[in-house]
PDB file as gemmi writes it, atoms N, CA and C in Angstrom:
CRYST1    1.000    1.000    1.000  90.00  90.00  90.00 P 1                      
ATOM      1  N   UNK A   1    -100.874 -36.201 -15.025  1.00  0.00           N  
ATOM      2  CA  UNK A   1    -101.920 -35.855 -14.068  1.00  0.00           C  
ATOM      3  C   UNK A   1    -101.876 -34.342 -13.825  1.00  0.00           C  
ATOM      4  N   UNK A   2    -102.960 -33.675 -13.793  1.00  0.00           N  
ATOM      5  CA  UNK A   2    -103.443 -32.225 -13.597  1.00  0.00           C  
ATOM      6  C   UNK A   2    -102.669 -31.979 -11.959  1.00  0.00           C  
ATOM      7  N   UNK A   3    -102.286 -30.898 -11.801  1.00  0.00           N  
ATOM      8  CA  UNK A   3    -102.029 -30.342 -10.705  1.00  0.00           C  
ATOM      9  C   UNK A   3    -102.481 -29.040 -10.398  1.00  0.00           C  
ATOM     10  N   UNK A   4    -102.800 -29.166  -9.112  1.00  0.00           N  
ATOM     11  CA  UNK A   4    -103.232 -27.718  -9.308  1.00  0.00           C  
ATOM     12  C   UNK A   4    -103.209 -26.958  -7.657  1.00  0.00           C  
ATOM     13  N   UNK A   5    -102.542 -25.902  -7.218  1.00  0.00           N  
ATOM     14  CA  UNK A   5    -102.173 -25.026  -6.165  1.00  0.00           C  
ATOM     15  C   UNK A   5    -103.118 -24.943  -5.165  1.00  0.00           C  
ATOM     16  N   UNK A   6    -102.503 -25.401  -4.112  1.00  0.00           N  
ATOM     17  CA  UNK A   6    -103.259 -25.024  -2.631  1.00  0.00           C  
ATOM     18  C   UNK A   6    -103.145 -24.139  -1.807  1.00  0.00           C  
ATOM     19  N   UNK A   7    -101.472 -23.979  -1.680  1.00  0.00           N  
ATOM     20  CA  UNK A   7    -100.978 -22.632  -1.206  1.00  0.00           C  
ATOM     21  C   UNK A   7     -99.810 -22.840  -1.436  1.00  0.00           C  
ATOM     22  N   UNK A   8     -98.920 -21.456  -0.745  1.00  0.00           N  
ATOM     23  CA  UNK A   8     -97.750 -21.749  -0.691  1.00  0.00           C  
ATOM     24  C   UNK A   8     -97.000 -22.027   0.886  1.00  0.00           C  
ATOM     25  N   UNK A   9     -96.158 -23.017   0.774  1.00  0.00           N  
ATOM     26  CA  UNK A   9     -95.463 -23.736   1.370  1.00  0.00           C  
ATOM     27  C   UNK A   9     -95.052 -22.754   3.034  1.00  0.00           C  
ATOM     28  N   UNK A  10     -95.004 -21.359   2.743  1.00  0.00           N  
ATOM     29  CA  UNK A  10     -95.253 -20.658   3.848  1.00  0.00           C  
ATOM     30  C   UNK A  10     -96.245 -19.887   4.824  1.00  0.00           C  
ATOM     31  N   UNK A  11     -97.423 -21.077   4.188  1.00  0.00           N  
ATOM     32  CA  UNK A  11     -98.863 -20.537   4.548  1.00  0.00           C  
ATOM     33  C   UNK A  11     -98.998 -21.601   5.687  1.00  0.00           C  
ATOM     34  N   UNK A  12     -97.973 -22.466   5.751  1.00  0.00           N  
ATOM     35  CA  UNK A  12     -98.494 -24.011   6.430  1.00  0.00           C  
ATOM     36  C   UNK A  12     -97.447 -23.610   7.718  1.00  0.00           C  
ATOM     37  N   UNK A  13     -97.166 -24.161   8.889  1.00  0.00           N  
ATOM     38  CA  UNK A  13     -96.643 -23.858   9.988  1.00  0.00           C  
ATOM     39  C   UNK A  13     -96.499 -25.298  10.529  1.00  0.00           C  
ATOM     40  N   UNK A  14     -95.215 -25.576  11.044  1.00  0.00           N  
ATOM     41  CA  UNK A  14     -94.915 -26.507  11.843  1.00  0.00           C  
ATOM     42  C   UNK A  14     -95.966 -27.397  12.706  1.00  0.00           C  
ATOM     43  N   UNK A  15     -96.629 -28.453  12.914  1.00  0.00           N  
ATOM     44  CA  UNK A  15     -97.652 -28.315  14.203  1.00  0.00           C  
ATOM     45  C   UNK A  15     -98.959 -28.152  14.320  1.00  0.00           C  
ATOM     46  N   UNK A  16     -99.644 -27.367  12.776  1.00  0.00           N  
ATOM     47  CA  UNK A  16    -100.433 -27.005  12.442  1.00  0.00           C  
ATOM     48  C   UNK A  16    -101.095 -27.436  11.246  1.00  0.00           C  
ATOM     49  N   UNK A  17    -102.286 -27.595  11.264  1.00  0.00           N  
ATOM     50  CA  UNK A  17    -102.954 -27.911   9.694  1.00  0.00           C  
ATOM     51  C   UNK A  17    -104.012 -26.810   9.078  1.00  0.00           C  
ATOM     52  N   UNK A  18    -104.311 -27.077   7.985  1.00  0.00           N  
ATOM     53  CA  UNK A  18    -104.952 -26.312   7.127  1.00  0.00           C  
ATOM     54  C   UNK A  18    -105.506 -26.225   5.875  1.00  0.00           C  
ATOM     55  N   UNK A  19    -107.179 -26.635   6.217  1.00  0.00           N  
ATOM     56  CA  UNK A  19    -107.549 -26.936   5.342  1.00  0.00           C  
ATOM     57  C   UNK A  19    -108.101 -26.281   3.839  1.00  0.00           C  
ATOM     58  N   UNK A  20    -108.283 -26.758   3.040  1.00  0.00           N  
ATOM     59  CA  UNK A  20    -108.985 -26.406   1.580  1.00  0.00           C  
ATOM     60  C   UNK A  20    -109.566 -26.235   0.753  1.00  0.00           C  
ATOM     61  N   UNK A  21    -110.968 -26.055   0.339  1.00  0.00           N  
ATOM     62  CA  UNK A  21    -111.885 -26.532  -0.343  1.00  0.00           C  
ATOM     63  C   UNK A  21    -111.205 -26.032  -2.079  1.00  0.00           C  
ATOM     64  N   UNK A  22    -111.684 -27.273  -3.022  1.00  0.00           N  
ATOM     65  CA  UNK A  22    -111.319 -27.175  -4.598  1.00  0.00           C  
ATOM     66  C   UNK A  22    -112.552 -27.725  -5.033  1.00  0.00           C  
ATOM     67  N   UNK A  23    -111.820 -27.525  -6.593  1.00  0.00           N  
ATOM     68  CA  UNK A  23    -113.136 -27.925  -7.279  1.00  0.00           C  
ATOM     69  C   UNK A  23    -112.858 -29.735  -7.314  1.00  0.00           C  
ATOM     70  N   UNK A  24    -111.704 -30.530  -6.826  1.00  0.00           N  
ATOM     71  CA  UNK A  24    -111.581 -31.680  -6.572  1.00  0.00           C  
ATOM     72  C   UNK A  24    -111.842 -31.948  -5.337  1.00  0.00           C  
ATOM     73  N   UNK A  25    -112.735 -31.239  -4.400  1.00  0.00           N  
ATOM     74  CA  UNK A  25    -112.535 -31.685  -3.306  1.00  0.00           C  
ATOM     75  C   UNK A  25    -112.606 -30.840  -2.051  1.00  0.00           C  
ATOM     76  N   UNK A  26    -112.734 -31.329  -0.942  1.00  0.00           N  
ATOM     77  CA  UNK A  26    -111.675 -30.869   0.309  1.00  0.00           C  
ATOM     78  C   UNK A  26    -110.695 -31.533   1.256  1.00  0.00           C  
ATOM     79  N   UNK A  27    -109.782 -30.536   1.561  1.00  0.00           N  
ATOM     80  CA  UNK A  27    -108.454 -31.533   1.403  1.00  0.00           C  
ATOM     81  C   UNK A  27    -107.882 -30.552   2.942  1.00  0.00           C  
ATOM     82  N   UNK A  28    -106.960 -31.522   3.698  1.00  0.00           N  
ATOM     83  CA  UNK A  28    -106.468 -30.222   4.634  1.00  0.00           C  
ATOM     84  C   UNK A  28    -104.693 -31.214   4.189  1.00  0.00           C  
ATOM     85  N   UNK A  29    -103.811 -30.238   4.741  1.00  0.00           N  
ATOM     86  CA  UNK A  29    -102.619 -30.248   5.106  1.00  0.00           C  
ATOM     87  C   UNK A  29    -102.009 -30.471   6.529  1.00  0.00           C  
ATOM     88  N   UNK A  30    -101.344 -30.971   7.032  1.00  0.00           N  
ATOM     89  CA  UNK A  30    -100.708 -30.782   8.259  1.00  0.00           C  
ATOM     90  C   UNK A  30     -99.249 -30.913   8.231  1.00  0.00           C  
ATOM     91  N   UNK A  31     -98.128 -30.470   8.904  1.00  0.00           N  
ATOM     92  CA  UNK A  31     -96.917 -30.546   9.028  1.00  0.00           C  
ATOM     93  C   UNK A  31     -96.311 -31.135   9.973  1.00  0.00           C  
ATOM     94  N   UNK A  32     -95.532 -31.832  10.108  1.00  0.00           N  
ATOM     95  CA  UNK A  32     -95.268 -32.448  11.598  1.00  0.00           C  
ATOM     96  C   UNK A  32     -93.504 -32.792  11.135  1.00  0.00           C  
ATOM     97  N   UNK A  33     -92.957 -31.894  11.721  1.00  0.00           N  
ATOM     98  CA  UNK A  33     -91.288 -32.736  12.345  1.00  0.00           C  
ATOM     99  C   UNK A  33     -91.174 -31.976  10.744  1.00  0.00           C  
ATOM    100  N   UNK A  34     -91.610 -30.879   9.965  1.00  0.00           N  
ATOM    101  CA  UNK A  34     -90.927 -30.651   8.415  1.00  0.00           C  
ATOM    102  C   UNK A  34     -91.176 -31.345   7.585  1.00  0.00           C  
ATOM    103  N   UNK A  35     -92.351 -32.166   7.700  1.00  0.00           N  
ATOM    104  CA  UNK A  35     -92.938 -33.494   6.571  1.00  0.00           C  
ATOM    105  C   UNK A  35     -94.350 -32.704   6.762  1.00  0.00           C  
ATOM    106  N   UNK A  36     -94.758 -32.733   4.936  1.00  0.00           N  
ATOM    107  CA  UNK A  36     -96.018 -32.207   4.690  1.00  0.00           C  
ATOM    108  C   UNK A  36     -96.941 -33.772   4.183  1.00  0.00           C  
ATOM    109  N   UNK A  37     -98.456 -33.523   5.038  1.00  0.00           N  
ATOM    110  CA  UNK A  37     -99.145 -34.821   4.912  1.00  0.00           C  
ATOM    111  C   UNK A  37    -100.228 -33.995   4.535  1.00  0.00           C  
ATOM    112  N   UNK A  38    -101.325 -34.850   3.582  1.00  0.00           N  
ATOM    113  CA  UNK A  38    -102.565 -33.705   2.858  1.00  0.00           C  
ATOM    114  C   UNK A  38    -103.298 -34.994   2.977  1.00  0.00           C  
ATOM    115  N   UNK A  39    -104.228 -35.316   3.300  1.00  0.00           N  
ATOM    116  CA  UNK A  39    -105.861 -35.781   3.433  1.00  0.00           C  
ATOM    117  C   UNK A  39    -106.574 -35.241   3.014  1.00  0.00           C  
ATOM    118  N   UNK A  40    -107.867 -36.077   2.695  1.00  0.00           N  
ATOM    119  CA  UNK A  40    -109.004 -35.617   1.887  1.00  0.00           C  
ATOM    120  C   UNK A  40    -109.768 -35.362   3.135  1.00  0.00           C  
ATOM    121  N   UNK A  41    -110.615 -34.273   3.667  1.00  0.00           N  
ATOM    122  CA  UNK A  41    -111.442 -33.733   4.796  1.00  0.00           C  
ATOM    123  C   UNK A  41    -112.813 -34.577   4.896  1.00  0.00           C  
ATOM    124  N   UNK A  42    -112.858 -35.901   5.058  1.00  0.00           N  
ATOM    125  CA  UNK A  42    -113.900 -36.784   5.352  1.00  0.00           C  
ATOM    126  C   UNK A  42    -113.754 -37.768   6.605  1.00  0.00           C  
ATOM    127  N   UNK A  43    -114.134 -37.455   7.092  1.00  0.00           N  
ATOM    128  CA  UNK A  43    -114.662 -38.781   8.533  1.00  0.00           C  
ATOM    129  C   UNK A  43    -114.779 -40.059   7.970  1.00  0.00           C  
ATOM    130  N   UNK A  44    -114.253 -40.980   8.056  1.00  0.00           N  
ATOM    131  CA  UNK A  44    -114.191 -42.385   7.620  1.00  0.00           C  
ATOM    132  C   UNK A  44    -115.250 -42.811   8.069  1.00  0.00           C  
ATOM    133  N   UNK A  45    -115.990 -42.175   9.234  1.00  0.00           N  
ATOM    134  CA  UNK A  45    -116.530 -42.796  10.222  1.00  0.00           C  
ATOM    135  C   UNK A  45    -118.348 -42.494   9.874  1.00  0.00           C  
ATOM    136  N   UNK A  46    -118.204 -41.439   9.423  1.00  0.00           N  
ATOM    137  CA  UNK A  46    -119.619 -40.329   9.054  1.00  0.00           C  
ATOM    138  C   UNK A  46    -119.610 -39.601   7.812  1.00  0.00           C  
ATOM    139  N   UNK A  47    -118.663 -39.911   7.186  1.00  0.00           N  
ATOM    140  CA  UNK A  47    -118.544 -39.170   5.786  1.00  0.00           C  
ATOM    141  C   UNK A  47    -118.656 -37.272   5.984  1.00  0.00           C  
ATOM    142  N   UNK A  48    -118.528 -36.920   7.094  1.00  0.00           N  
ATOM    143  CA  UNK A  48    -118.898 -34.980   7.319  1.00  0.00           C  
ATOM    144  C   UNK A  48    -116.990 -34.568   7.071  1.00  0.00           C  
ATOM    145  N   UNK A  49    -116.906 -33.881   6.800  1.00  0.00           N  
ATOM    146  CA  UNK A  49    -115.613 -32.797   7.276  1.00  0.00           C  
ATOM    147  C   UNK A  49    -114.992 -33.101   9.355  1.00  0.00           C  
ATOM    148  N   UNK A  50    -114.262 -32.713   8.706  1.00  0.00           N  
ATOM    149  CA  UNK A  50    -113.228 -33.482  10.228  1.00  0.00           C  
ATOM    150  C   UNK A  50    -113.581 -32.035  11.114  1.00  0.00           C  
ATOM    151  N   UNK A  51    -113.499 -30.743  10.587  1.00  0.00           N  
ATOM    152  CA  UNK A  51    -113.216 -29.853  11.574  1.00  0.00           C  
ATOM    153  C   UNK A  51    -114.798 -28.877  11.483  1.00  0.00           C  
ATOM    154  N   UNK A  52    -114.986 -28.227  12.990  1.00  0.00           N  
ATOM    155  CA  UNK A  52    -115.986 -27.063  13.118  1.00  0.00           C  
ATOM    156  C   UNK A  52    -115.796 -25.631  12.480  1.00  0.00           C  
ATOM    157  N   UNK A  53    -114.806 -25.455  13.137  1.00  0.00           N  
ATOM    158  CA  UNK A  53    -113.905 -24.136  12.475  1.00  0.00           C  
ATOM    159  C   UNK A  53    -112.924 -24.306  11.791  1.00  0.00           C  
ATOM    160  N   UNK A  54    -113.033 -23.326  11.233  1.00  0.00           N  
ATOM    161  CA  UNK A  54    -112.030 -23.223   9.923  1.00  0.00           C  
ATOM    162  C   UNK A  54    -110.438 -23.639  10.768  1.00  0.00           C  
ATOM    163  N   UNK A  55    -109.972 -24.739  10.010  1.00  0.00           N  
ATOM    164  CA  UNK A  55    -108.200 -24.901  10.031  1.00  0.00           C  
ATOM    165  C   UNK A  55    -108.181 -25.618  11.234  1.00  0.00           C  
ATOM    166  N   UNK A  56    -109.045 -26.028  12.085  1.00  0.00           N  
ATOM    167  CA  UNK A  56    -109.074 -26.854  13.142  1.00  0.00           C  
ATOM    168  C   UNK A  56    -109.108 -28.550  13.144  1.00  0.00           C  
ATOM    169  N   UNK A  57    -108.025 -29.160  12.885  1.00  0.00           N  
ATOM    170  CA  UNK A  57    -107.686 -30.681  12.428  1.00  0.00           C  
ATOM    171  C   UNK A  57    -107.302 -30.925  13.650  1.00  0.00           C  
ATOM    172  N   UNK A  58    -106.445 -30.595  14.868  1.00  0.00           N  
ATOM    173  CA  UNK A  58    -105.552 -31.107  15.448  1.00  0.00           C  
ATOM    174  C   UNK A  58    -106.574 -31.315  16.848  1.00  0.00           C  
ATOM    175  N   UNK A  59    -106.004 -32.524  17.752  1.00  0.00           N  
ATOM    176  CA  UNK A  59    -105.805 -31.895  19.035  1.00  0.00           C  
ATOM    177  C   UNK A  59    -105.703 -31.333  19.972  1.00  0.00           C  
ATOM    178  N   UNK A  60    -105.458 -30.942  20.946  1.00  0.00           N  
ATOM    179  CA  UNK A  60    -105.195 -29.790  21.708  1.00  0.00           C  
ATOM    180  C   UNK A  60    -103.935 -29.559  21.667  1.00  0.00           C  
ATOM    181  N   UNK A  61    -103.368 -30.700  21.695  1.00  0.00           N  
ATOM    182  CA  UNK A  61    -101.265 -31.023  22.303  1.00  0.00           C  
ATOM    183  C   UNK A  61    -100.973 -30.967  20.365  1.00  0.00           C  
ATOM    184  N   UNK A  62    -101.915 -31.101  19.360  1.00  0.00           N  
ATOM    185  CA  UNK A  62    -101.294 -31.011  18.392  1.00  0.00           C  
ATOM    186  C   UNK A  62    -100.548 -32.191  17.583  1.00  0.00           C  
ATOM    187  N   UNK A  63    -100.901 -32.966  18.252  1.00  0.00           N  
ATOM    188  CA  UNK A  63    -100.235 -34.795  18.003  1.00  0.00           C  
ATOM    189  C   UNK A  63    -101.075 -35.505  17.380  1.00  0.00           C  
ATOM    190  N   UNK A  64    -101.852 -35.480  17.218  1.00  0.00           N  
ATOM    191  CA  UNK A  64    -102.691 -35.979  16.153  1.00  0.00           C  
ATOM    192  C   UNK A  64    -103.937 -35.005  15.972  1.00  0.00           C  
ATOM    193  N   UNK A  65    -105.074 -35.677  15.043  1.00  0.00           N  
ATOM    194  CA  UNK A  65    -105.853 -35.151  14.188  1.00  0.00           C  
ATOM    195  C   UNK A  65    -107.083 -35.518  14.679  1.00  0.00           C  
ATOM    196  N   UNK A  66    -107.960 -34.960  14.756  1.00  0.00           N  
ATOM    197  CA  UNK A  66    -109.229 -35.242  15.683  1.00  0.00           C  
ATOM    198  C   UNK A  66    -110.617 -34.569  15.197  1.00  0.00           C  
ATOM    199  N   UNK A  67    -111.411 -35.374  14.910  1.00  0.00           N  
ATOM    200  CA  UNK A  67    -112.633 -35.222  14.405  1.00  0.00           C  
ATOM    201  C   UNK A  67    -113.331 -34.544  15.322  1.00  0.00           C  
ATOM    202  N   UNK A  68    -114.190 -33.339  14.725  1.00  0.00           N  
ATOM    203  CA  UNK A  68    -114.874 -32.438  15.794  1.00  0.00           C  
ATOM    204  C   UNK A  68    -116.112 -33.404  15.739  1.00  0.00           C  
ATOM    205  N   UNK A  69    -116.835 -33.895  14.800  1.00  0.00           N  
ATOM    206  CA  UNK A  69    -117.897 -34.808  14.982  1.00  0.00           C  
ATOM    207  C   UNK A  69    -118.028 -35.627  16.177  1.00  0.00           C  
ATOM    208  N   UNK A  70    -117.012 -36.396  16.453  1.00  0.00           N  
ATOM    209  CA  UNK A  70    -117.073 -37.413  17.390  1.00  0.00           C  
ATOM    210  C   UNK A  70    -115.958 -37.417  18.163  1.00  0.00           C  
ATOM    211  N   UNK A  71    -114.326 -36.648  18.375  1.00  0.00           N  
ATOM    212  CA  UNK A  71    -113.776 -37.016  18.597  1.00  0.00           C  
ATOM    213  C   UNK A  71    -112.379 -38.233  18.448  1.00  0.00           C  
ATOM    214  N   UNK A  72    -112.767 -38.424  17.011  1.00  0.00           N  
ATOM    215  CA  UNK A  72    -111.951 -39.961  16.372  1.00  0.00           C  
ATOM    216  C   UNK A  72    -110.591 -39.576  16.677  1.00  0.00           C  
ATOM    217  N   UNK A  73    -109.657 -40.078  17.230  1.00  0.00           N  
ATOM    218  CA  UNK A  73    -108.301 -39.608  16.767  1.00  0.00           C  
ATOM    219  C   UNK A  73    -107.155 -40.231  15.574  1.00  0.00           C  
ATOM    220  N   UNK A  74    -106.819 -39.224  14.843  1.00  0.00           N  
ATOM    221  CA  UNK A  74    -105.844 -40.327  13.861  1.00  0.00           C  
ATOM    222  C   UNK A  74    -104.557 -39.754  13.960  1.00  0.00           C  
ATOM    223  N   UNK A  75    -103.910 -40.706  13.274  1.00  0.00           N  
ATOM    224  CA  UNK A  75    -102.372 -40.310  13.159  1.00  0.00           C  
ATOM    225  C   UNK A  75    -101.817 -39.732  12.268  1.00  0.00           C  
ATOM    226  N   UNK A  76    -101.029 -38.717  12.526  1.00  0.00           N  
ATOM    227  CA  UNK A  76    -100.721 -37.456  11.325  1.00  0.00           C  
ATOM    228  C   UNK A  76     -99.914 -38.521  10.151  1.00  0.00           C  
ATOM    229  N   UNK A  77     -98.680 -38.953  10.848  1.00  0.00           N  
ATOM    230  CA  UNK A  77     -98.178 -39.997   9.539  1.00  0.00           C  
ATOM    231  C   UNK A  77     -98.600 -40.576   8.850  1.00  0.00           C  
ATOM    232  N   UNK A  78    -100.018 -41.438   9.261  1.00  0.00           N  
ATOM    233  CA  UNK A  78    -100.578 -42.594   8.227  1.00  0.00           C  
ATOM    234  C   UNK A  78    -101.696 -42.449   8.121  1.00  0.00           C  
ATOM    235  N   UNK A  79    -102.338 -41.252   9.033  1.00  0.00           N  
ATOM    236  CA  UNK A  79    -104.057 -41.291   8.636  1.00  0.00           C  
ATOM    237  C   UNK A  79    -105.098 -42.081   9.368  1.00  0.00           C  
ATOM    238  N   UNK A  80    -104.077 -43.668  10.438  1.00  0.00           N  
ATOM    239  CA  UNK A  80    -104.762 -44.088  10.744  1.00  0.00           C  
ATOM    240  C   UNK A  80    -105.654 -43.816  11.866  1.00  0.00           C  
ATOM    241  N   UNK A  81    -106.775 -44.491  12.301  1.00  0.00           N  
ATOM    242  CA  UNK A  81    -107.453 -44.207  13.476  1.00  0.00           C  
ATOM    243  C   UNK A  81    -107.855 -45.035  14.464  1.00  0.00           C  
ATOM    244  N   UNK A  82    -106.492 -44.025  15.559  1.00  0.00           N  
ATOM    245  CA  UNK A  82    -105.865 -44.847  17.110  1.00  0.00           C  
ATOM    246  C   UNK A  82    -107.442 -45.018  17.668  1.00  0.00           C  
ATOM    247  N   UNK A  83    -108.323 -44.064  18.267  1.00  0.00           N  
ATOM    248  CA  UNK A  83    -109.292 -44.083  18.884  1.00  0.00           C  
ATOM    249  C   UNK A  83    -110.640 -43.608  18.478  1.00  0.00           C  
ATOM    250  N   UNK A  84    -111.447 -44.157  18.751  1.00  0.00           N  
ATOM    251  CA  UNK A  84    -112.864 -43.783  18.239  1.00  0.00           C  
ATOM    252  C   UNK A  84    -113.611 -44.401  17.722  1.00  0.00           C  
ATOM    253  N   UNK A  85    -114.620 -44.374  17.201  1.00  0.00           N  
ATOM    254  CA  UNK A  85    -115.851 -45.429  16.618  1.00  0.00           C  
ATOM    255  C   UNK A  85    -115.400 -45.568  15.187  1.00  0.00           C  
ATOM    256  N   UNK A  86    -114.251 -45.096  14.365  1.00  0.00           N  
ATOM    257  CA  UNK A  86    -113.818 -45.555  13.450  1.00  0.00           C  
ATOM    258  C   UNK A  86    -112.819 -45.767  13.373  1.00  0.00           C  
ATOM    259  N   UNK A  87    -112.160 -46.829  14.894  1.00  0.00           N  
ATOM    260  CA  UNK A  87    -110.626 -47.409  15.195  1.00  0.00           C  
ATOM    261  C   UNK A  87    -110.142 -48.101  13.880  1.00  0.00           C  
ATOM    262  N   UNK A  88    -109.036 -48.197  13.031  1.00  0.00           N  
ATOM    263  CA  UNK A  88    -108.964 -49.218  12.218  1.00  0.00           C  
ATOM    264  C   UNK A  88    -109.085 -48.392  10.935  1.00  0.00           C  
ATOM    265  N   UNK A  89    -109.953 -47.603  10.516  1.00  0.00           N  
ATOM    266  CA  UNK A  89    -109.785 -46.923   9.257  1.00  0.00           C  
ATOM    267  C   UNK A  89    -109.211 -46.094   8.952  1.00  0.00           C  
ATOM    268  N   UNK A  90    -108.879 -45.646   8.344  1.00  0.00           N  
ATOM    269  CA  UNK A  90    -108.038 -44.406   7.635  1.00  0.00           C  
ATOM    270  C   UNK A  90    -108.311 -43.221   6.726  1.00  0.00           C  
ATOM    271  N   UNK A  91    -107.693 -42.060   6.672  1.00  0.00           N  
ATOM    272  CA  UNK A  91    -107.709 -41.303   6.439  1.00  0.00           C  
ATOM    273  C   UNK A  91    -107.743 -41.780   5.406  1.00  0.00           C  
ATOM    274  N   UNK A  92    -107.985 -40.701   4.050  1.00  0.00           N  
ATOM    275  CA  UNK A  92    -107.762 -41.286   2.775  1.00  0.00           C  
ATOM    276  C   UNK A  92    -106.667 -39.722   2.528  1.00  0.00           C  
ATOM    277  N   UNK A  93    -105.524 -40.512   1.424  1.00  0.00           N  
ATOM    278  CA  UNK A  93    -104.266 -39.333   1.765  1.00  0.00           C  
ATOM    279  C   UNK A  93    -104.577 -39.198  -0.029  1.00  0.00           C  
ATOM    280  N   UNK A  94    -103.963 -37.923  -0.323  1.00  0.00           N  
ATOM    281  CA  UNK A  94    -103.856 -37.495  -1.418  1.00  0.00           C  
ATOM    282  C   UNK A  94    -102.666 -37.144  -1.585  1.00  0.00           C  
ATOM    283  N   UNK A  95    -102.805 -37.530  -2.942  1.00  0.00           N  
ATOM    284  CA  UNK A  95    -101.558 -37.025  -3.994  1.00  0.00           C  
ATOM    285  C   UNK A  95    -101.184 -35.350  -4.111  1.00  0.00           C  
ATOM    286  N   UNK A  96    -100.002 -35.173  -3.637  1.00  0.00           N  
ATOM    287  CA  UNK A  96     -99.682 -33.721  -4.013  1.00  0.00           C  
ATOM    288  C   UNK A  96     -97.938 -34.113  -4.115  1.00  0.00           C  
ATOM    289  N   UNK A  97     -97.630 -32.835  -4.886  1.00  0.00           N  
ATOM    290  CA  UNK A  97     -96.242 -31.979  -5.193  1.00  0.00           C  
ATOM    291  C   UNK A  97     -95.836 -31.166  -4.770  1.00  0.00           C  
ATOM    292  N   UNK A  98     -94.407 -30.634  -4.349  1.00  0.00           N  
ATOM    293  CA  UNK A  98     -94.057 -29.644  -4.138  1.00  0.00           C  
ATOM    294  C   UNK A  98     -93.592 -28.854  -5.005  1.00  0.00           C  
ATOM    295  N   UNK A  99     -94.007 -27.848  -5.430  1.00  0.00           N  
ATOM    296  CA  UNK A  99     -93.093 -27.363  -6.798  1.00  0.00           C  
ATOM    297  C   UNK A  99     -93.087 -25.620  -6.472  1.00  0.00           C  
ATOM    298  N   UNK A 100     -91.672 -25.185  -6.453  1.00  0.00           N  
ATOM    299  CA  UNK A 100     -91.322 -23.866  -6.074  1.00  0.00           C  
ATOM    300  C   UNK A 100     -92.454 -22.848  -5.124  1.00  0.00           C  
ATOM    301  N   UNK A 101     -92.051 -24.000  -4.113  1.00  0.00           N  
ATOM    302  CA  UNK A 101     -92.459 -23.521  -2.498  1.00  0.00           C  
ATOM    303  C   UNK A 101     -93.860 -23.206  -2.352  1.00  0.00           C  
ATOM    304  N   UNK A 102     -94.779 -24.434  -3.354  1.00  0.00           N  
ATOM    305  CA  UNK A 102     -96.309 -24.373  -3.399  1.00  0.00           C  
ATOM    306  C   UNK A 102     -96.419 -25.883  -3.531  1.00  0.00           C  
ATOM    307  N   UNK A 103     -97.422 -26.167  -2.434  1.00  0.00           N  
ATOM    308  CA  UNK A 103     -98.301 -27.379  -1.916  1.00  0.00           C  
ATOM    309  C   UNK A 103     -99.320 -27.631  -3.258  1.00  0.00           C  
ATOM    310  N   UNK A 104     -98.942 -28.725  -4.134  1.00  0.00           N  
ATOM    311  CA  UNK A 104     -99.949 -28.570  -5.394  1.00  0.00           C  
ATOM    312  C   UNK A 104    -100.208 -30.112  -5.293  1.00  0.00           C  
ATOM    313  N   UNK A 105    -101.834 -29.937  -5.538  1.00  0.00           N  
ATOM    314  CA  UNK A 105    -102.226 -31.330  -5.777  1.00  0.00           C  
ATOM    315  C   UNK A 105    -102.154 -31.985  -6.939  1.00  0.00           C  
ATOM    316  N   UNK A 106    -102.277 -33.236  -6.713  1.00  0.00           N  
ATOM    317  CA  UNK A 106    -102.255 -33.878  -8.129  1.00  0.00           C  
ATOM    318  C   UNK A 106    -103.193 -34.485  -7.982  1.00  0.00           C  
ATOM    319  N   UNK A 107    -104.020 -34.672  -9.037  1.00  0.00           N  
ATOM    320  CA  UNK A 107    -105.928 -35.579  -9.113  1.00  0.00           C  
ATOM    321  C   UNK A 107    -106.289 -35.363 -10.614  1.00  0.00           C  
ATOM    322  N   UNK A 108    -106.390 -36.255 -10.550  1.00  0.00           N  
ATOM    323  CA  UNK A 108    -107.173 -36.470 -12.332  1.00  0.00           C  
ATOM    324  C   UNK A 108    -108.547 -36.263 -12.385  1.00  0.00           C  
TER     325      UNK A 108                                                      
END                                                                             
């Protein structure tokens, strides 16, 4: 499977996410507790991009992931979604690698 560079591993911050546009896609990152989680940037709920401004995935408190569309909230670990008009669905998570301190996807 093709891989191919998102950033490097010190572009991403504890707490914080950050998203991507490729030619596979758009994709954001988030970090939580030193565990890197990457989603594909779609609303389960509305099919739009999760955020208004650029790099804006989170919360206020930063604990989960929150759709500027509507408000949905999901969970950084699994994607799923605690509250909102698309309770029950999920994020869709993507395949990536870490390889010498760069966040690289993998997608065929």
């Amino acid at each position: 499977m093709p891989e191919y560079k998102l950033c490097e591993l010190d572009e991403l911050q504890d707490g914080e996410a950050k998203g991507f546009y490729h030619e596979k896609g758009a994709f954001f990152a988030v970090i939580k507790d030193g565990e890197v989680y990457l989603y594909r940037n779609i609303c389960p709920h509305l099919g739009t991009p999760l955020e208004w401004q650029e790099d804006q995935f989170l919360d206020p408190d930063g604990a989960l992931i929150q759709c500027a569309s509507h408000g949905a909230l999901f969970a950084i670990e699994t994607g799923e979604c605690l509250a909102g008009p698309c309770a029950g669905d999920t994020l869709v998570k993507a395949e990536f690698k870490i390889n010498d301190n760069a966040l690289m996807l993998v997608a065929s």
